[in-house]
PDB file of N, CA, C, O and CB in Angstrom:
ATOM      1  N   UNK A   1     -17.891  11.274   5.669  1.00  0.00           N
ATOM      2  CA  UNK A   1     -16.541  11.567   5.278  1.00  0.00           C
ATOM      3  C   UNK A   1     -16.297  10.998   3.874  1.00  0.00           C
ATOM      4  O   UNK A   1     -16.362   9.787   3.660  1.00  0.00           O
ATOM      5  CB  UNK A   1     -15.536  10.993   6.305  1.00  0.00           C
ATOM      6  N   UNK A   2     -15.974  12.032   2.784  1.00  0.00           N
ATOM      7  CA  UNK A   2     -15.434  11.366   1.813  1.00  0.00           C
ATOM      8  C   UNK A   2     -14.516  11.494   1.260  1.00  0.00           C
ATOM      9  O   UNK A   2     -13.992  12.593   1.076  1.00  0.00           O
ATOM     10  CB  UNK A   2     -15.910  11.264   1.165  1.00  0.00           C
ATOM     11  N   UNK A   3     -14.081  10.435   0.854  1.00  0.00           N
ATOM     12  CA  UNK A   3     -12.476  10.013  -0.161  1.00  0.00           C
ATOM     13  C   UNK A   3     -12.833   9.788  -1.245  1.00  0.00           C
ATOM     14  O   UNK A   3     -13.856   9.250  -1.670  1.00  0.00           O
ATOM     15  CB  UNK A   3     -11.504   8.669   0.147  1.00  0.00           C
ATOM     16  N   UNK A   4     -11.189  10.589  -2.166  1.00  0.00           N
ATOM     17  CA  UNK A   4     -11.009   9.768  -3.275  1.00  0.00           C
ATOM     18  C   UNK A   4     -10.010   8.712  -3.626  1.00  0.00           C
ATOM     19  O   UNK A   4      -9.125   8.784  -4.479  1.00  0.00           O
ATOM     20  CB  UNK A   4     -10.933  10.481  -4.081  1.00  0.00           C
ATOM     21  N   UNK A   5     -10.417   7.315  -2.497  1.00  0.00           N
ATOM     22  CA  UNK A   5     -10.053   6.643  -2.967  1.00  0.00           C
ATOM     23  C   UNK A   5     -10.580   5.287  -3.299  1.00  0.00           C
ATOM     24  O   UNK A   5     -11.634   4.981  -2.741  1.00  0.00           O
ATOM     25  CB  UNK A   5      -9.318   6.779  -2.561  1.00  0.00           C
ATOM     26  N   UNK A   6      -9.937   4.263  -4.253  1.00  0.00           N
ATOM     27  CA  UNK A   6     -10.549   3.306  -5.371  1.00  0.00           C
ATOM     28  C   UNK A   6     -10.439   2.583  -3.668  1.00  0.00           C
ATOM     29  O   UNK A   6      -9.782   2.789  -2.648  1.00  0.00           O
ATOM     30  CB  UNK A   6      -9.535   2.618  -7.248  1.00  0.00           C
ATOM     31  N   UNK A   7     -11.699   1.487  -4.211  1.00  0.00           N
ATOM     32  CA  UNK A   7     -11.958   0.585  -3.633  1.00  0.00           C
ATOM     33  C   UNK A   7     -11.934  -0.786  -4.077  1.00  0.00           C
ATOM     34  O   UNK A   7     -12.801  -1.069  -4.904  1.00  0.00           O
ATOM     35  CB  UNK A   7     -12.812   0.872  -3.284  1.00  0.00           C
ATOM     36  N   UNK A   8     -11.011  -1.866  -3.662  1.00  0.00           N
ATOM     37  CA  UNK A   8     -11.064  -2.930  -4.720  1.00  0.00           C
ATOM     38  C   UNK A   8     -10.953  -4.219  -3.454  1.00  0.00           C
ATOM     39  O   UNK A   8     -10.395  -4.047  -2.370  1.00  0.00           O
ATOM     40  CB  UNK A   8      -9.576  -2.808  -6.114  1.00  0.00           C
ATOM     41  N   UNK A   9     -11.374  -5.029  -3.733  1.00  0.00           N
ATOM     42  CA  UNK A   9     -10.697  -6.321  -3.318  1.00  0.00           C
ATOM     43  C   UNK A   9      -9.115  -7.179  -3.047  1.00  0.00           C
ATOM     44  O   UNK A   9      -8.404  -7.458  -4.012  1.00  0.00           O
ATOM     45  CB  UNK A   9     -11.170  -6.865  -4.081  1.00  0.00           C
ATOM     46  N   UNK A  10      -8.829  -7.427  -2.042  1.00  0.00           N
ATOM     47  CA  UNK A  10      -7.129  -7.682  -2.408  1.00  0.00           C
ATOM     48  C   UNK A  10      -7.597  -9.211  -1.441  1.00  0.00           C
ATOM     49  O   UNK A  10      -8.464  -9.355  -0.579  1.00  0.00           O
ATOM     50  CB  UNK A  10      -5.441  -6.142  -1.555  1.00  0.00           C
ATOM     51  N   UNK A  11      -6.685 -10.115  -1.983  1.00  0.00           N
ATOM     52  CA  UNK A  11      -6.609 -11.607  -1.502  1.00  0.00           C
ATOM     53  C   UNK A  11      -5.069 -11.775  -1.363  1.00  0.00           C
ATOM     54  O   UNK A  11      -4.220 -11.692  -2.251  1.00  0.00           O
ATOM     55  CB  UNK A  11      -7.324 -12.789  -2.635  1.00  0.00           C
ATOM     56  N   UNK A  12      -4.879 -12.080   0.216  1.00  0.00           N
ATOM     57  CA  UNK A  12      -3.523 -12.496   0.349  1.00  0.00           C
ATOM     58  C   UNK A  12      -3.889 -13.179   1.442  1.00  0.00           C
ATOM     59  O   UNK A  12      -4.807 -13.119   2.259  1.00  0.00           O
ATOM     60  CB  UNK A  12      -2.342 -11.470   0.462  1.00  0.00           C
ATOM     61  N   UNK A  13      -2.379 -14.237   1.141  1.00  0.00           N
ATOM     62  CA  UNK A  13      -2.349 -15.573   1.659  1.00  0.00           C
ATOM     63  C   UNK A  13      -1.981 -15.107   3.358  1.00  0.00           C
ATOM     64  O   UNK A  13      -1.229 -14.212   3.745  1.00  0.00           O
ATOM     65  CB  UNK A  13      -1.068 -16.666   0.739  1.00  0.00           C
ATOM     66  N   UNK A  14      -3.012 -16.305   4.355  1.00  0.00           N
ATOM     67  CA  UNK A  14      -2.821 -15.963   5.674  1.00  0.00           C
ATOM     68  C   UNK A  14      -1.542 -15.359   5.918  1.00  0.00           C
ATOM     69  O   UNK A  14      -1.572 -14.133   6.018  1.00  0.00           O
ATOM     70  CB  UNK A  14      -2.989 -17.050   6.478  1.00  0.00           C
ATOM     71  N   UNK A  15      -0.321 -15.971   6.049  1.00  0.00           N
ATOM     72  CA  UNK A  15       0.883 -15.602   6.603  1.00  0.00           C
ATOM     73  C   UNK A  15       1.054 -14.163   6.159  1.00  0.00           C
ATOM     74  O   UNK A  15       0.857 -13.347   7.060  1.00  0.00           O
ATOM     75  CB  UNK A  15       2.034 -16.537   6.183  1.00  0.00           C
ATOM     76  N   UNK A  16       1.333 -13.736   5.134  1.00  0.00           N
ATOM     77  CA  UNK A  16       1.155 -12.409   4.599  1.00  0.00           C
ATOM     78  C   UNK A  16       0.069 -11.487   5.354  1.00  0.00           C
ATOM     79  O   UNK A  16       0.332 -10.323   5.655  1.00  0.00           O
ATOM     80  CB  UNK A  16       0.770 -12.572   3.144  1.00  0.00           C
ATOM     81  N   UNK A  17      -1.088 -12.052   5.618  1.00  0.00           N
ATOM     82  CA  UNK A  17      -2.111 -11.140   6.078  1.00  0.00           C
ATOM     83  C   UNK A  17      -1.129 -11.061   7.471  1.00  0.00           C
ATOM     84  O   UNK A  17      -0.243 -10.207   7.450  1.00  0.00           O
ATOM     85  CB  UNK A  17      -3.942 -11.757   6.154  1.00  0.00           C
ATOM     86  N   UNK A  18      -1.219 -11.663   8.317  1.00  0.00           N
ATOM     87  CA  UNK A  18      -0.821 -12.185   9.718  1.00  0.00           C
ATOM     88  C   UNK A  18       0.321 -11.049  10.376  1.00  0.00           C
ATOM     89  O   UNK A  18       0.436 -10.505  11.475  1.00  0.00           O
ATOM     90  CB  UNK A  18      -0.086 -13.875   9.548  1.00  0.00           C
ATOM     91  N   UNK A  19       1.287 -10.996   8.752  1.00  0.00           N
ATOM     92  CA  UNK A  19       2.726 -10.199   9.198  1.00  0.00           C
ATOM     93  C   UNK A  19       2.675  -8.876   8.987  1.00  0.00           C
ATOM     94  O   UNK A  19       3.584  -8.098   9.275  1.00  0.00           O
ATOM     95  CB  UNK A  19       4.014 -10.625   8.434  1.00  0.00           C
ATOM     96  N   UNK A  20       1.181  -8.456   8.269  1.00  0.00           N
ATOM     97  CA  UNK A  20       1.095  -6.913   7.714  1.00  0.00           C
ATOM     98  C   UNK A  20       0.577  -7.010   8.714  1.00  0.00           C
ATOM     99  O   UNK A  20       1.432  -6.646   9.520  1.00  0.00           O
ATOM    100  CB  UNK A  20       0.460  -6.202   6.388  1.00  0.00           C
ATOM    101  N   UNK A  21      -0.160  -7.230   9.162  1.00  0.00           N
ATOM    102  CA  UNK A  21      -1.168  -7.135  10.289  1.00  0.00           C
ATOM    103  C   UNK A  21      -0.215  -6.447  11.661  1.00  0.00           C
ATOM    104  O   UNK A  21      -0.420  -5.394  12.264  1.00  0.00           O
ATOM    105  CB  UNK A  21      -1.879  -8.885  10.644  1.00  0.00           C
ATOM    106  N   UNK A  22       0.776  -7.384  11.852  1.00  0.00           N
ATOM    107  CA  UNK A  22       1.772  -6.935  13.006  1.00  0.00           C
ATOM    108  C   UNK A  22       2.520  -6.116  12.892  1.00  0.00           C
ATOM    109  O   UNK A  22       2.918  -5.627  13.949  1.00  0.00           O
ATOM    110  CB  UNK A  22       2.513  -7.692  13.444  1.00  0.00           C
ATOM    111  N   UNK A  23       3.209  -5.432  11.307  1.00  0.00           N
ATOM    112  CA  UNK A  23       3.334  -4.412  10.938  1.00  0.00           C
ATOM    113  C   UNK A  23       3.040  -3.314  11.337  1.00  0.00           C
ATOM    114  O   UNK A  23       3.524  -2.324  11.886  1.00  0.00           O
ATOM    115  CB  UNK A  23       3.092  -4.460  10.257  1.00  0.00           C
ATOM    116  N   UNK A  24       1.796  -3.847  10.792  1.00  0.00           N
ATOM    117  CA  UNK A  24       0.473  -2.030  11.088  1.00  0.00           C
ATOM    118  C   UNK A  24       0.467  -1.687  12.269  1.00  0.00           C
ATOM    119  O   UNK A  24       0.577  -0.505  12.593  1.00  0.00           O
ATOM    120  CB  UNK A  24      -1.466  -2.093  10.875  1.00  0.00           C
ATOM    121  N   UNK A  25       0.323  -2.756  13.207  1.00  0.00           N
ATOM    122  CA  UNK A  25       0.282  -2.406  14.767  1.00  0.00           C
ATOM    123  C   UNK A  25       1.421  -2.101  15.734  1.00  0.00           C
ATOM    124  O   UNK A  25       1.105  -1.855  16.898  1.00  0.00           O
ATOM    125  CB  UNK A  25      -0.277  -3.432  15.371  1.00  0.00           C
ATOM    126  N   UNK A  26       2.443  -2.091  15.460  1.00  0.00           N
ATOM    127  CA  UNK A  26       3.845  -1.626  15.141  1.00  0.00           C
ATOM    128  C   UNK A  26       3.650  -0.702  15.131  1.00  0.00           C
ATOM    129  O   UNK A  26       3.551  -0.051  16.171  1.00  0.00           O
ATOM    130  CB  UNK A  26       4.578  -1.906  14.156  1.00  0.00           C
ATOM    131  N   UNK A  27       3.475  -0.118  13.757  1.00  0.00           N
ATOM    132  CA  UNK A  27       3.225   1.532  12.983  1.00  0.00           C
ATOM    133  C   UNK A  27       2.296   2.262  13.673  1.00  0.00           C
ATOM    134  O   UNK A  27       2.432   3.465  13.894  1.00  0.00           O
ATOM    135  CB  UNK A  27       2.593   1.554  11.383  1.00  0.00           C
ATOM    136  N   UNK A  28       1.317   1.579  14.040  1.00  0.00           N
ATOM    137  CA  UNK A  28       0.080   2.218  14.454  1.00  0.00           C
ATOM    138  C   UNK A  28      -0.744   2.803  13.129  1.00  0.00           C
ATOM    139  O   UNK A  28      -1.151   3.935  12.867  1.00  0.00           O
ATOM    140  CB  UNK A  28       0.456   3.418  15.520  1.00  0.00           C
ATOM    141  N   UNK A  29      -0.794   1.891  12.609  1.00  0.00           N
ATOM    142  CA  UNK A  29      -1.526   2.020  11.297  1.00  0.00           C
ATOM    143  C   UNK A  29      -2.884   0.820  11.236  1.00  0.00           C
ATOM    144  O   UNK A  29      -2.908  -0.218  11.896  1.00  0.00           O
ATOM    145  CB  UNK A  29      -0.286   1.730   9.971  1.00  0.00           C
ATOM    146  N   UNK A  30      -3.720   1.180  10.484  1.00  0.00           N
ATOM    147  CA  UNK A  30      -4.722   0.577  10.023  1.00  0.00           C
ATOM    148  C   UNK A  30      -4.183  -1.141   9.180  1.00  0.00           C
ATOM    149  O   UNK A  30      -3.018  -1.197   9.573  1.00  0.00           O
ATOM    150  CB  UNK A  30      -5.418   1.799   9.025  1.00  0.00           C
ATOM    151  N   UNK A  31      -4.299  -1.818   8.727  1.00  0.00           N
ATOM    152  CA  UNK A  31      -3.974  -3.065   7.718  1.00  0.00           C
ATOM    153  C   UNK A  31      -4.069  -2.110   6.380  1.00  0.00           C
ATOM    154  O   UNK A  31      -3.198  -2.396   5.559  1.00  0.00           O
ATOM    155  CB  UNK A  31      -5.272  -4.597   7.756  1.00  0.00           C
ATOM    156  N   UNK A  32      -4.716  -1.316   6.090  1.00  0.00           N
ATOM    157  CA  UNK A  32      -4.855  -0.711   4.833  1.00  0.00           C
ATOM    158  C   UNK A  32      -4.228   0.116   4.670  1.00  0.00           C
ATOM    159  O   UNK A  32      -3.621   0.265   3.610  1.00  0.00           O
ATOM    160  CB  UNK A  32      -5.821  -0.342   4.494  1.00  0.00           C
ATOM    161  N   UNK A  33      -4.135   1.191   5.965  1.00  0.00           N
ATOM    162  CA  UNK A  33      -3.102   1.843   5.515  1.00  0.00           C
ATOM    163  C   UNK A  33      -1.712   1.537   5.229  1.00  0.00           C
ATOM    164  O   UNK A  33      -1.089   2.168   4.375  1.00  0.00           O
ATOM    165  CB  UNK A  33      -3.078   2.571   6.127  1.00  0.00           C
ATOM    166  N   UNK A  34      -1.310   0.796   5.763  1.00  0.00           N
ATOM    167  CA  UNK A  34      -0.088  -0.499   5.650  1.00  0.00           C
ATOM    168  C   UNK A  34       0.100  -0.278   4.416  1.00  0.00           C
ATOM    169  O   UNK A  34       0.671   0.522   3.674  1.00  0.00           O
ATOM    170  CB  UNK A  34      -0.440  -2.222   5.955  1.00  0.00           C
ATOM    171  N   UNK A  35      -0.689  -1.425   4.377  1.00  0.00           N
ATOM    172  CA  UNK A  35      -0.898  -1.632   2.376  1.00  0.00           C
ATOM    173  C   UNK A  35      -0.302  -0.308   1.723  1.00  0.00           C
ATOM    174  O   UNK A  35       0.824  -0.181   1.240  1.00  0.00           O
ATOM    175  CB  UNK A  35      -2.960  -1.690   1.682  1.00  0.00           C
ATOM    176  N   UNK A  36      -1.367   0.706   1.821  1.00  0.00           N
ATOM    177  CA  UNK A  36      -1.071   2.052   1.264  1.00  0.00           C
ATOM    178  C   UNK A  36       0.254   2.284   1.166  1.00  0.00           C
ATOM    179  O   UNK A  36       0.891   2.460   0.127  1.00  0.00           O
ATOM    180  CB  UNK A  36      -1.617   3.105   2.000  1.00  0.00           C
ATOM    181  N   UNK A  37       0.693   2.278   2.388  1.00  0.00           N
ATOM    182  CA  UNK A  37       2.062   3.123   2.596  1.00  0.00           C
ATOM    183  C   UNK A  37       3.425   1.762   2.068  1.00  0.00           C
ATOM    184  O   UNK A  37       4.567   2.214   1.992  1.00  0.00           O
ATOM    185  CB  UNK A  37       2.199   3.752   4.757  1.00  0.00           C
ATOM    186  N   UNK A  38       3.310   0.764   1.856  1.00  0.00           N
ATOM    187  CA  UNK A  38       3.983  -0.674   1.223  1.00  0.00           C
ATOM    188  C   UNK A  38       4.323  -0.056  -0.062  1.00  0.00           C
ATOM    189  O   UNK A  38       5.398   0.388  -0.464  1.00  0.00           O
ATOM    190  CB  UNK A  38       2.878  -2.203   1.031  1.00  0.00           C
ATOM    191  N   UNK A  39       2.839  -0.146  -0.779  1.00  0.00           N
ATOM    192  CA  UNK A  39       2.745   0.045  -2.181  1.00  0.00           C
ATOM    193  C   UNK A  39       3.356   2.075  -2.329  1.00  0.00           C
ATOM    194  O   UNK A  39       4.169   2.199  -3.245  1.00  0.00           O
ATOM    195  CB  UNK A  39       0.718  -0.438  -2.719  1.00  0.00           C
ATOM    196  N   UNK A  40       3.120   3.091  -1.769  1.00  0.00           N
ATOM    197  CA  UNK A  40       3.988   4.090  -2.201  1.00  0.00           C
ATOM    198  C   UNK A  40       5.147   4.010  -1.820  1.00  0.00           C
ATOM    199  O   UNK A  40       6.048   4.569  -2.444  1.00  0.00           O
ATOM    200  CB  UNK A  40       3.652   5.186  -1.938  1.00  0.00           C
ATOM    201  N   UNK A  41       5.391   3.236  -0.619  1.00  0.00           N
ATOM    202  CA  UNK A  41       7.530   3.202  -0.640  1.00  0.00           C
ATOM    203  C   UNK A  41       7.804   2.518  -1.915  1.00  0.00           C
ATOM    204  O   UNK A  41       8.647   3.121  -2.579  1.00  0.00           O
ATOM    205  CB  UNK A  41       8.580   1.967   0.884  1.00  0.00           C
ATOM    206  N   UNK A  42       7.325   1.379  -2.493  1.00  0.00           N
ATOM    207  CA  UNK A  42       7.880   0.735  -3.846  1.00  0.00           C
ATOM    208  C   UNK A  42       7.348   1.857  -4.927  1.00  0.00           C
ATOM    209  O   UNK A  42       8.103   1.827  -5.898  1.00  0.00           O
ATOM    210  CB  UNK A  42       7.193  -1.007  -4.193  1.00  0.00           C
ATOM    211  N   UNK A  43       6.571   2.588  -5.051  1.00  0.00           N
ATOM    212  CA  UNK A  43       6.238   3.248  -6.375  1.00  0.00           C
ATOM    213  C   UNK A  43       7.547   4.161  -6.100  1.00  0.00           C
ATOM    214  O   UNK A  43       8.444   4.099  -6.941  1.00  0.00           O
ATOM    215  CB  UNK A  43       4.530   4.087  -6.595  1.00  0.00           C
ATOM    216  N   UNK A  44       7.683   4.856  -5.173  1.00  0.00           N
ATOM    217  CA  UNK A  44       9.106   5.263  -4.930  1.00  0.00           C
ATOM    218  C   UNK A  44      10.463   5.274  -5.316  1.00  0.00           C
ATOM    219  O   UNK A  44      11.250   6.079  -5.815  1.00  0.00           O
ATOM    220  CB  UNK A  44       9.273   4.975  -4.270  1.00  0.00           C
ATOM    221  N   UNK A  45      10.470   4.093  -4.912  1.00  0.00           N
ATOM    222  CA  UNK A  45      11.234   3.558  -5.292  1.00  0.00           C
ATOM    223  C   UNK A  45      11.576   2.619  -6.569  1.00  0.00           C
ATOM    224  O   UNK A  45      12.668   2.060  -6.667  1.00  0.00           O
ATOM    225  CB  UNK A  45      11.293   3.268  -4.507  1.00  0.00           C
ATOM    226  N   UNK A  46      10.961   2.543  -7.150  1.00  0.00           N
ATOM    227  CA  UNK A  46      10.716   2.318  -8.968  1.00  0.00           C
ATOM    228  C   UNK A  46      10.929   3.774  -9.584  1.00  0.00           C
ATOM    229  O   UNK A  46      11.587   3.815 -10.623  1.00  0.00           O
ATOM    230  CB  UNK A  46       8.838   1.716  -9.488  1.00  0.00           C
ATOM    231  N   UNK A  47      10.668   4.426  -9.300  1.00  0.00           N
ATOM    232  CA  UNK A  47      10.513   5.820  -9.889  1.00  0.00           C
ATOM    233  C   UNK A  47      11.858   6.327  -9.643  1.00  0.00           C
ATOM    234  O   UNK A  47      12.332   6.942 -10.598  1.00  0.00           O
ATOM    235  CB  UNK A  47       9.324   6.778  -9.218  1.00  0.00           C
ATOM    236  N   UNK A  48      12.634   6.221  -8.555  1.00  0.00           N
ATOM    237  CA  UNK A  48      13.485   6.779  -8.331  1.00  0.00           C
ATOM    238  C   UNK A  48      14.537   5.550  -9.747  1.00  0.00           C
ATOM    239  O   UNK A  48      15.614   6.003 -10.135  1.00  0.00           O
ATOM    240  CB  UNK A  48      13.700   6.920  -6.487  1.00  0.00           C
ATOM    241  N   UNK A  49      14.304   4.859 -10.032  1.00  0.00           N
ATOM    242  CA  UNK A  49      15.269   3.667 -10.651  1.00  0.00           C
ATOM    243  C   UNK A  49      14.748   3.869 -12.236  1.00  0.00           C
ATOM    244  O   UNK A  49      15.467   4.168 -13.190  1.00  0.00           O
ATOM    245  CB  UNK A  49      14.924   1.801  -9.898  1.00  0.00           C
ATOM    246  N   UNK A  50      13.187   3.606 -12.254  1.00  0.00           N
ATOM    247  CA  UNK A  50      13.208   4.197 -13.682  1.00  0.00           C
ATOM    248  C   UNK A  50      12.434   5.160 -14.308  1.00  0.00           C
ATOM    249  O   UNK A  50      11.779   4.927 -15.324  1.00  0.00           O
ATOM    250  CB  UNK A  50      13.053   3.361 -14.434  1.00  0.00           C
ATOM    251  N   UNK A  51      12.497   6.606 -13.550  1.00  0.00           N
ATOM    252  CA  UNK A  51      11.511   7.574 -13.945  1.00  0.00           C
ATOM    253  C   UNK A  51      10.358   7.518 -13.389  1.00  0.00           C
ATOM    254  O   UNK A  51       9.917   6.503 -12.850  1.00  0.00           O
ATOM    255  CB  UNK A  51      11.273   7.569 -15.153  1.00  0.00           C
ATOM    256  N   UNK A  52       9.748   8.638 -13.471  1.00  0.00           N
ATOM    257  CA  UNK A  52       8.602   8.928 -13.054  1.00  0.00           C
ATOM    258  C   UNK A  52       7.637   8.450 -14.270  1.00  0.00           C
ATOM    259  O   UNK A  52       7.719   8.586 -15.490  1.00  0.00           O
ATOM    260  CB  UNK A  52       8.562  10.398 -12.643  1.00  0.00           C
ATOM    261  N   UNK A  53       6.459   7.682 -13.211  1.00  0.00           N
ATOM    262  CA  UNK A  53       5.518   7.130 -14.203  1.00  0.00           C
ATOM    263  C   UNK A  53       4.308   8.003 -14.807  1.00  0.00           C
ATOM    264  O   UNK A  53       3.352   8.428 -14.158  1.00  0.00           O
ATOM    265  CB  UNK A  53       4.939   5.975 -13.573  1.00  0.00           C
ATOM    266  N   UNK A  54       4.467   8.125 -15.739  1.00  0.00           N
ATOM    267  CA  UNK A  54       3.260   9.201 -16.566  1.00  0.00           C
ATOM    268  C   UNK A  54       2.417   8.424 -16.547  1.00  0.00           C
ATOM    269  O   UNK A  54       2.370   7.213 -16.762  1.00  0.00           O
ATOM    270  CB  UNK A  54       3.392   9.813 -18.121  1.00  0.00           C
ATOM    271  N   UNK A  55       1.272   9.634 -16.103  1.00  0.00           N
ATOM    272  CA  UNK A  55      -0.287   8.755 -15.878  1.00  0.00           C
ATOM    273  C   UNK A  55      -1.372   9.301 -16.910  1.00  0.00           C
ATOM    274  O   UNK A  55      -1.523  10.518 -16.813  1.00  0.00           O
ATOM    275  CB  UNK A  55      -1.042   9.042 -14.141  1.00  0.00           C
ATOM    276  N   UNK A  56      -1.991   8.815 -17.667  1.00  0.00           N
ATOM    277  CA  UNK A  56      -3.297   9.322 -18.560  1.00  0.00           C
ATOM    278  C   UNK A  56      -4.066   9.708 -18.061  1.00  0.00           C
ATOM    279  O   UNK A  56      -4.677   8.902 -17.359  1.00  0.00           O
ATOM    280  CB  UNK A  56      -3.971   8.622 -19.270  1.00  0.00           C
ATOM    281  N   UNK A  57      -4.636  11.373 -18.069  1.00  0.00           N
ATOM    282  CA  UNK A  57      -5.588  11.700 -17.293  1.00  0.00           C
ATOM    283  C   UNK A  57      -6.575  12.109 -18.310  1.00  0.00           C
ATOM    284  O   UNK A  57      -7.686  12.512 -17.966  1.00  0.00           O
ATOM    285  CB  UNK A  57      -5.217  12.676 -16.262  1.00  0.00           C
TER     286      UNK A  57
END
């Protein structure tokens, strides 16, 4: 199966891990997908406040 998506390293402090963690399982989501879906409600929501972010392709 392949994706295009980046693969990187992320370091967060236990408690943080601990509460996404219970999140996800909540959601019924993965820990990553979590993440995923965290970080596009805020791009979202930045965008909605200051424009859409132009990307260099």
């Amino acid at each position: 199966m392949t994706t295009n998506k980046k693969v990187f390293t992320l370091r967060l402090n236990e408690n943080n891990f601990e509460k996404i963690k219970i999140i996800a399982e909540k959601n019924k989501r993965s820990i990553a997908m979590q993440i995923e879906y965290l970080i596009e409600q805020h791009i979202d929501k930045y965008e909605k406040e200051n424009g859409t972010i132009q990307l260099n392709d």
